[in-house]
Every structure is written in structure tokens, then in C-alpha cells.
C-alpha positions in Angstrom: 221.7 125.7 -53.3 220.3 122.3 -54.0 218.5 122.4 -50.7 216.6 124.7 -51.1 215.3 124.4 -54.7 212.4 122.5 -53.2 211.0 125.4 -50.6 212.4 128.0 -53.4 211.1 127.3 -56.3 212.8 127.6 -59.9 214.4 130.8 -59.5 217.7 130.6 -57.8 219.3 133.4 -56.3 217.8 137.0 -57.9 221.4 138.8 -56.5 221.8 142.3 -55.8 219.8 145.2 -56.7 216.4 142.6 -57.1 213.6 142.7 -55.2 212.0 139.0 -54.2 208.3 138.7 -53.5 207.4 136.0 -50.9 204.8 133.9 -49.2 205.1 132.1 -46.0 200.9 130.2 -46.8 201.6 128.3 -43.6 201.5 132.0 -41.5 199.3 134.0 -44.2 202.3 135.8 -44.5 203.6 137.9 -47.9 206.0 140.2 -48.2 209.5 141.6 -50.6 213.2 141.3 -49.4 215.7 143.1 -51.2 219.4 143.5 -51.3 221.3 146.7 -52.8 224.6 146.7 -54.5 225.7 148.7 -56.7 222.5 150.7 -57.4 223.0 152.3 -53.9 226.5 152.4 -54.0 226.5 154.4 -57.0 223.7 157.0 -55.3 226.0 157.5 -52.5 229.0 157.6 -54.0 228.0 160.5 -56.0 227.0 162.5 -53.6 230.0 161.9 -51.2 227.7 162.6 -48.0 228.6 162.0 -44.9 228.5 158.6 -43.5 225.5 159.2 -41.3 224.0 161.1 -43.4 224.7 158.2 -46.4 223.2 155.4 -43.8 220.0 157.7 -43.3 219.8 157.7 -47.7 220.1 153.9 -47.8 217.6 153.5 -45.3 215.3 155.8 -47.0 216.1 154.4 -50.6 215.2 150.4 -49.1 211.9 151.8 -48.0 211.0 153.3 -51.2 212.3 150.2 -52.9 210.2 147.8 -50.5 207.3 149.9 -50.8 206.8 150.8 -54.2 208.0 147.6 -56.3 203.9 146.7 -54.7 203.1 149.0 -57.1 200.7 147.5 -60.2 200.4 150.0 -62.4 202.8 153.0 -64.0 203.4 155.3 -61.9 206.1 156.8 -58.5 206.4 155.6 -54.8 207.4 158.9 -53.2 209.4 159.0 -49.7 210.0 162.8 -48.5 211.0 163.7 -44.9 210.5 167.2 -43.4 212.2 167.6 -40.1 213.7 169.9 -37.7 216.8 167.8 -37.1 220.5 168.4 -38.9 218.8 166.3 -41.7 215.9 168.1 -42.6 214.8 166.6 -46.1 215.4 163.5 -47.3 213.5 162.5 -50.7 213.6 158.8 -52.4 211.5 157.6 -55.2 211.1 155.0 -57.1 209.3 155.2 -60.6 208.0 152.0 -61.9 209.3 149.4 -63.6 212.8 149.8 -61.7 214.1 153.4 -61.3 215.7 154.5 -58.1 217.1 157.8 -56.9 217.5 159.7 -53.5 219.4 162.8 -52.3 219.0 164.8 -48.9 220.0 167.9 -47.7 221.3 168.3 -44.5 223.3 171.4 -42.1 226.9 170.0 -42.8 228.3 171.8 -39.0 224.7 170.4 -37.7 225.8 166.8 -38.8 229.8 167.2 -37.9 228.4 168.0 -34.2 225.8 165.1 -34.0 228.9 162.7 -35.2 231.0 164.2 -32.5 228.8 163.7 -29.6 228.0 160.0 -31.0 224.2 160.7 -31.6 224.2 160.4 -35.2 222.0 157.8 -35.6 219.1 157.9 -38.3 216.9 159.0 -36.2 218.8 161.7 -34.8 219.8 163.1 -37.8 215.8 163.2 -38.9 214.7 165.2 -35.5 210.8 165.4 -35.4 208.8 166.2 -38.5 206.7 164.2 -41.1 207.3 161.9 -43.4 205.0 161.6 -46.6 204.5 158.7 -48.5 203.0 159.8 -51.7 201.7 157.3 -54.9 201.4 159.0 -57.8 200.0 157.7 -61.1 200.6 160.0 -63.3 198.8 163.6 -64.4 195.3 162.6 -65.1 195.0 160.1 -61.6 194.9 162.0 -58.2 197.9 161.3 -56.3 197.4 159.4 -52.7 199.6 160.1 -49.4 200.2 159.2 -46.1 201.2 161.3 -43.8 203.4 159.9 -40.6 204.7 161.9 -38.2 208.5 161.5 -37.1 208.7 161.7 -33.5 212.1 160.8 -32.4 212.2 157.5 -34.5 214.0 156.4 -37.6 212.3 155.6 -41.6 211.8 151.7 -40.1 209.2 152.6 -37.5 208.0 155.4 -39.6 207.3 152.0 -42.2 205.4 150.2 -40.0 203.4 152.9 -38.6 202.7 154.1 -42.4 200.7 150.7 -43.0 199.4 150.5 -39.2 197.6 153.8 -39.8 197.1 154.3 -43.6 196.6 150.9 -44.8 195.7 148.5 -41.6 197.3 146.3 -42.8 199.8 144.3 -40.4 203.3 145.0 -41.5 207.0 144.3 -40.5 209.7 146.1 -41.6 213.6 145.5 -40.9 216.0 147.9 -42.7 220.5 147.1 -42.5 222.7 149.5 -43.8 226.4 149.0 -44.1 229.8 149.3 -46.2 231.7 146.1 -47.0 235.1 145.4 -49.0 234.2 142.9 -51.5 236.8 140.5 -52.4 237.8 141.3 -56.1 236.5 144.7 -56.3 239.8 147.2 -55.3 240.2 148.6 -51.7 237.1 150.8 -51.3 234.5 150.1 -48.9 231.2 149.8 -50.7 227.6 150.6 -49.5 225.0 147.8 -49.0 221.9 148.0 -47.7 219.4 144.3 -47.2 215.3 145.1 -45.8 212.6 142.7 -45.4 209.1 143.4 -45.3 206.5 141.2 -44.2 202.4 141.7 -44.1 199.9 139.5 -41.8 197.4 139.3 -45.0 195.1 135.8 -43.9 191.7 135.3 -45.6 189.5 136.0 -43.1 189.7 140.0 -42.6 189.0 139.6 -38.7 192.0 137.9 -38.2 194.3 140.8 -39.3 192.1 144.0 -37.6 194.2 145.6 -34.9 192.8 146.4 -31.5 190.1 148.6 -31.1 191.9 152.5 -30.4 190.8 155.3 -28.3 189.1 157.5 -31.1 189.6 154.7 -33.6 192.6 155.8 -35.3 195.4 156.9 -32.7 198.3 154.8 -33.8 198.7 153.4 -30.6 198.6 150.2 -30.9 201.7 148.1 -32.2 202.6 145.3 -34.0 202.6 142.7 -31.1 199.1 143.9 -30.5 197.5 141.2 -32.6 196.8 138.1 -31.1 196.8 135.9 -34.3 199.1 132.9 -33.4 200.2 132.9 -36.9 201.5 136.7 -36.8 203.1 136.3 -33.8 205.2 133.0 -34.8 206.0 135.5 -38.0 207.0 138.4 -36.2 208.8 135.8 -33.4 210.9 134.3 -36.9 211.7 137.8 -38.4 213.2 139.3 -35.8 215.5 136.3 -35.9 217.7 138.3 -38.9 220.6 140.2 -38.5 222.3 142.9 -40.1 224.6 141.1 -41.3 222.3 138.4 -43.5 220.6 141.5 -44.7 224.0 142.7 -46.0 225.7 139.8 -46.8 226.0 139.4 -50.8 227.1 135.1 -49.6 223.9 134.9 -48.1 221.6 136.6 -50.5 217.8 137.3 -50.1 216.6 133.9 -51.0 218.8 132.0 -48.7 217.9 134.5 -45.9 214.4 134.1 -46.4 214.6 130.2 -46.2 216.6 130.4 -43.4 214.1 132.0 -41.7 210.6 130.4 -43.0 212.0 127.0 -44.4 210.2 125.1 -41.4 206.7 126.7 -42.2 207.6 126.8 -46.2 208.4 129.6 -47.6 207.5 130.2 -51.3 209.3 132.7 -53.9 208.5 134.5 -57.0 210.6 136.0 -59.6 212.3 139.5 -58.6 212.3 142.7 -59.7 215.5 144.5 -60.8 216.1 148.0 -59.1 218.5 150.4 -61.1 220.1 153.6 -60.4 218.1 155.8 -63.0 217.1 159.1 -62.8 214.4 160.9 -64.6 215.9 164.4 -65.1 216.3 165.3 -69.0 217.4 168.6 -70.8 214.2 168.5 -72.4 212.3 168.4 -69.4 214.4 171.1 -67.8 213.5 173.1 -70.6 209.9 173.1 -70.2 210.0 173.9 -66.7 212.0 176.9 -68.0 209.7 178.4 -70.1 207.2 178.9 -67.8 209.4 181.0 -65.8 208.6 185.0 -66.1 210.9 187.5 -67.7 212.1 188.6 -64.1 212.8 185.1 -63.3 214.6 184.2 -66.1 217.0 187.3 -65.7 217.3 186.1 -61.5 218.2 182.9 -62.8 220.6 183.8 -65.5 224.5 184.1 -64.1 227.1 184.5 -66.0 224.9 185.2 -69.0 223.6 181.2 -68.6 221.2 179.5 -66.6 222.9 176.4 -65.1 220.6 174.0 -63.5 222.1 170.9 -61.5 219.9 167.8 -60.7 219.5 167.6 -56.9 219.5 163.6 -57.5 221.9 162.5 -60.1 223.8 165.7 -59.3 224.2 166.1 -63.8 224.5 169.5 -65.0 222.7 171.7 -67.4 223.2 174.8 -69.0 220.4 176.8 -71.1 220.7 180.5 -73.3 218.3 182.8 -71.8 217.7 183.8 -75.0 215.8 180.2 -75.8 213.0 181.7 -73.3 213.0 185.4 -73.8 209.8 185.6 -76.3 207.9 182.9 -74.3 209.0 184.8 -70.8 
């Protein structure tokens, strides 16, 4: 990698399961590339979802990922789908400094039959709904979301019309998800998912306003909208990446990113790790439970215990009624 140390900086390669800020100055570009390894493979993995509906997870956890590492303060970036399709909630979140976790829940016989007929793709599989994209800084801030509606188009598009509409702010957004054999690491295929984000951010505002819209604030207008030279030779450059440098461990998000920008010098800064953490605790659990009333703590005892299984890490928990029968 001696070539690159000049464009790259002191870094090296950040590896799997990092997230690598970027500037292309030359364009007034910025943006986060990431590449998930094991953190997503072990997310998937415990679930044992379908394949399509696995895909449609990794795309969902790459967003989050992209998204909320932006964030500056404690706090969540929220991801939650509501749709009519055989996926009909998918919810990722990522909790600041590096805490990932996802799950979805989906019509098992819905998703067998979209495999079948070979329309299974993540779009598909989401149908039309809404996706909201929620930032939340704890209990004394008020939280802020975007709404975008899913209209027959996948968590990538869904990205890019998420900043378009809620933040006007000129963004890019390629998503790869796949499952690879890696040399060393036994026979089983494991999942990998590489995204790229890129924002038009130049110093003069006027440069990055989008086209005047009918009403102001339609969505209509896209990406290649802008005229800015500079955006364009961006969005011409990105588009230049395949799947397969987004997935590639070889390649790696700093190489990719200098194989794509080196000519207009492109700049990193030190990643972010991303791990596979989940915020659920008995002791939370617990206080949820006692504010339950005396008629639903008896609905929820079975067995004469209330088991309670994390929709997200998928670990159990078991509680004595008892514990909550003065408080009920």
C-alpha cells in the first residue's frame, strides 16, 4: 500500500467492521465508506433468516451504519420500515459510539413464494410503506425523524431521498450485500455487506440547492438534477464501483476509495469501529415489567414465568411474577 500512503494519509487500511470518513476537496465532496464482517455476519447468523430476507437486514444495517456514525453527540440512529410487502418491518439502530443490531419480521410462506417466482429482491420484499429515520438523543432532547415513503424501491433510494427531502443536502448512496468463503475460515459462506456515501457539501450554499420543485418540496427532483460540474464528475466516479469492491475484504474501503478519487485526491480520516452489541439487559427488562398491571402480568405469565426474548439479539429472559405482584 505504499502508493497510496501519499493520497491516504497515516492510517492504513481501517479493515472490516470500520467506518472511514472522507474528503474528495477537489469536488467539495465528503462522505463514510464502510465494510461489514463479522459484525453482520454474526446478526444474520443468529437469526438464520432467509437469504432475501438476510440481504434486505444487511442493507438496512449499512444504512444505519452510514448514517448514524455522522452522529456528534450520544445518542441512536434509528432505521424502521413499515410496509405491506412479505417484509413488513425491518428495524436497525445504531447507538453511539459503535453498537449495531437489526432484526425484521417477515410472512415466512409470503417470502418462500416471492423466492419462487424470482421477485425477491429488497425491494420486493419491503412492498410500499414508510421508512422512518429517527435521531434520538436521549430522554430529556426531543427526538427528530424523517419520514420517506417506500414506493416500490429498496433502503438505497429510500437513502438518498431521506437527505434530498429532509436534509437538502446532495447525497449518494451505494449499498452491496453478499456471502463469500474466506480463505482460512472453514466451509461456511459468510455475510459481507461494503456502502459508500457521498454528500455535494461546497462552501458556497448556492452551489448545492436543488432545483426549484412544484410546491417546493415534492421530491421530485433527483440527484443528476444539479448542475454543479463538480457533483456531477462525483456522481460520474461513484457509480464507477462495483459490488464486488464493496465486498471484497483484498480491496478494503481505503483502497476502493482511492481507486475511485485518487486523480482528484482523496483524503481519509481515522475510522470508527462498528460492533455487534445489543442494548437489552435483565435489568432493563425488569423495569419495563413493573409497570405492567396486575392483569398483564398474569397475561404474560406462562408456565408460572414470564419469559421475554430480545427481538434483536434473540437472548432469553425469564422473571417470577412474584417480583412484580406488589408494584402491579
Amino acid at each position: 500500500m505504499s502508493d497510496m500512503t501519499p493520497s491516504l494519509g497515516q492510517f492504513g487500511f481501517a479493515g472490516d467492521d470500520t467506518v472511514v470518513p472522507y474528503e474528495v476537496a477537489a469536488l467539495d465532496v465528503r462522505g463514510r465508506a464502510v465494510q461489514l464482517g463479522d459484525t453482520l455476519d454474526a446478526i444474520l447468523s443468529r437469526h438464520d433468516y432467509p437469504d432475501a430476507v438476510s440481504r434486505l437486514v444487511a442493507e438496512a444495517c449499512l444504512v444505519a451504519v452510514l448514517l448514524g456514525t455522522s452522529l456528534k453527540f450520544e445518542g441512536k440512529f434509528i432505521l424502521q420500515s413499515r410496509t405491506d410487502g412479505p417484509v413488513d418491518m425491518v428495524v436497525a439502530d445504531f447507538a453511539t459510539p459503535d453498537a449495531l443490531r437489526a432484526y425484521a419480521r417477515f410472512d415466512p410462506d409470503k417470502v418462500a413464494a416471492a423466492v419462487a417466482a424470482g421477485d425477491a429482491s429488497p425491494a420486493s420484499l419491503l412492498g410500499k410503506g414508510v421508512l422512518a429515520l429517527t435521531i434520538d438523543q436521549g430522554a430529556d432532547m426531543q427526538r427528530y425523524q424523517g419520514i420517506v415513503a417506500l414506493d416500490g424501491g429498496g433502503l438505497q433510494e429510500a437513502a438518498r431521498t431521506y437527505f434530498r427531502q429532509s436534509e437538502q443536502i446532495p447525497t449518494d448512496v451505494k449499498l452491496a450485500v453478499g456471502k463469500l468463503r474466506i480463505a482460512g475460515e472453514g466451509a461456511r459462506e459468510r455475510w459481507r455487506a461494503g456502502g459508500l456515501l457521498a454528500q455535494f457539501l461546497p462552501r458556497a450554499p448556492e452551489r448545492m440547492q436543488m432545483p426549484d420543485l412544484p410546491g417546493g418540496d415534492d421530491g421530485s427532483a433527483t440527484l443528476q438534477d444539479i448542475a454543479d460540474a463538480a457533483w456531477q464528475e462525483a456522481l460520474v466516479l461513484a457509480a464507477t464501483a462495483e459490488d464486488e469492491e464493496l465486498l471484497d475484504p483484498e480491496v478494503g474501503s481505503e483502497r476502493l476509495l482511492y481507486r475511485l478519487f485518487n486523480e482528484r485526491g482523496v483524503r481519509v480520516f481515522e475510522g470508527a469501529s462498528i460492533a455487534d452489541r445489543c442494548s437489552c439487559s435483565e435489568e432493563r427488562i425488569r423495569g419495563i415489567l413493573g409497570g405492567f398491571t396486575a392483569q398483564e402480568i398474569h397475561d404474560s405469565t406462562e408456565d408460572g414465568r414470564i419469559r421475554v426474548q430480545c427481538e434483536f439479539c434473540s437472548k432469553a429472559y425469564a422473571f417470577d411474577p412474584a417480583e412484580f405482584a406488589a408494584d402491579a
